[in-house]
C-alpha positions, 0 to 999 in steps of 0.5 A: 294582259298579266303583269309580270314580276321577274326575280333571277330565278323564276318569273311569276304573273298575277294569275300565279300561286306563289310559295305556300300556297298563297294565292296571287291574283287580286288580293295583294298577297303576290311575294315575290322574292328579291335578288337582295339578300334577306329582302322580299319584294310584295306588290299589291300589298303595302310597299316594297320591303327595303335591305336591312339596315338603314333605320328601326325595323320590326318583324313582318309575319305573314299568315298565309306563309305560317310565319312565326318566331320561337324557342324550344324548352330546352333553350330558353331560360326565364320563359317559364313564367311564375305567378307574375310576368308582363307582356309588351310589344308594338304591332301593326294589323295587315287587315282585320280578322276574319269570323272566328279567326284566331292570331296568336300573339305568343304563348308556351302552350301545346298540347297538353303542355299548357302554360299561358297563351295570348291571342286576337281572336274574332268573336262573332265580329267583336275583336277580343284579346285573350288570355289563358294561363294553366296552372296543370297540364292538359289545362284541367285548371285554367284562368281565362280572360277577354278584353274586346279592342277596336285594334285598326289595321296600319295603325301601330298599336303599344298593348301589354298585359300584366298577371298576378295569379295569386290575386282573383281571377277578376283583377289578376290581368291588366291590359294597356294599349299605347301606355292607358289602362283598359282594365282587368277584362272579363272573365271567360274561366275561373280556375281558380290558378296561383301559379303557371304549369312550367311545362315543356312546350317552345316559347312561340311568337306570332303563331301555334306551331304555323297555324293560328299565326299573326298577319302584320308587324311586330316590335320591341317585344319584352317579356317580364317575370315580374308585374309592372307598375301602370307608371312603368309601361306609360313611361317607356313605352316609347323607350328602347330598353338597354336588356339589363333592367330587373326582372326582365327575362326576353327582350327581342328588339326586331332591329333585323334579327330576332335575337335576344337583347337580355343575358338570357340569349333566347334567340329566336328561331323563324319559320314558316314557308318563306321565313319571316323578314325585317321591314323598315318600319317601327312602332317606337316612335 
């Protein structure tokens, strides 16, 4: 016999296909949403999602409701990127990446208005992350580099990314995972690229536009517009920042809203079939 799961509104069964066109029987992927505002109840999955409030908190993103976070051009201010910036956050996997699976971590890149974009991508089994920064529309000029991770799903993870495009492609990015350096990756493209295209595509955040999107958590998101020193990030990736630090342009602290922490006020917007909701668990320790 079916279970069932009972909201207010509408009564859904193992064998039902929820919002979005999830499927729901014996996949772990059964939403069910709360009587609670702003709360989603998923059985099957990893627990049941709390009310806000009550502790750290991050953004949880489900790929298969094409959830993300962003911004549109004409509100952000600071996101178009120069020669330098530094991308930190925390995220946790739901589950590892399927062949030729892309996840986007986040970007200002769209069709031909091509600027930087960072993604997880499955590369014949091998988890690579993947950068790509335009220095000219459409991409026709473009730096591209790899770096493989053995990223585990559950695991909360600190990975940040530094660029200095007026150095060689070889050595203009750094990556770091939980505050270590895993070196400048390999190179998919020389461009060569000195400097990012300021283009008119939204700031986006776990997703290009609802495909391609993030499955799992993220937290204390920064976006710098200067290059952080290997000092800098060990030493604060535990810390959470107050917003006002020098050259600090985005600071999405996910304490159960994607609001912006820093004067520039880049709110985020959510979207997807079921907007994205804020889980009670945290990367900052």
């Amino acid at each position: 016999m079916a279970k069932e799961f009972r909201t207010s509104t509408v009564l859904l069964t193992e064998a039902a296909t929820v919002p979005g066109g999830a499927p729901a029987a014996g996949t772990g992927k059964l939403f069910v949403e709360n009587t609670v505002p702003n709360t989603l109840a998923y059985v099957n999955d990893i627990g049941v999602k709390t009310t806000l409030g009550g502790g750290p908190q991050s953004l949880q993103l489900v790929s298969g409701f094409s959830q993300y976070a962003s911004i549109t051009d004409g509100a952000q201010t600071g996101l178009d990127l120069g020669a330098a910036f530094t991308f930190e956050f925390w995220f946790k996997l739901r589950r590892q990446l399927a062949l030729s699976e892309t996840m986007r971590l986040m970007g200002k890149w769209a069709g031909a208005e091509t600027g930087f974009t960072w993604f997880l991508y499955n590369n014949a089994g091998v988890l690579d992350s993947e950068i790509l920064i335009s220095q000219t529309a459409s991409a026709t000029t473009y730096d591209a580099v790899s770096l493989p991770g053995a990223f585990v799903p559950g695991v909360w993870t600190h990975f940040a990314l530094t660029c200095d495009a007026s150095l060689a492609v070889g050595t203009e990015f750094e990556f770091y995972v939980d505050g270590v350096s895993k070196g400048n990756g390999s190179i998919l493209n020389n461009g060569p690229v000195t400097s990012i295209y300021p283009n008119t595509a939204p700031f986006e955040l776990g997703g290009f536009g609802g495909t391609g999107t993030f499955d799992g958590w993220m937290d204390d998101v920064r976006v710098w517009n200067v290059v952080r020193t290997a000092t800098q990030i060990r030493d604060n990736v535990n810390n959470e920042l107050v917003g006002n630090e020098s050259g600090l342009v985005a600071y999405w602290k996910m304490s159960g809203d994607a609001n912006d922490s820093t004067s520039n006020a880049n709110d985020l917007t959510l979207a997807g079939t079921i907007n994205p909701v804020f889980k009670s668990d945290s990367g900052v320790k």
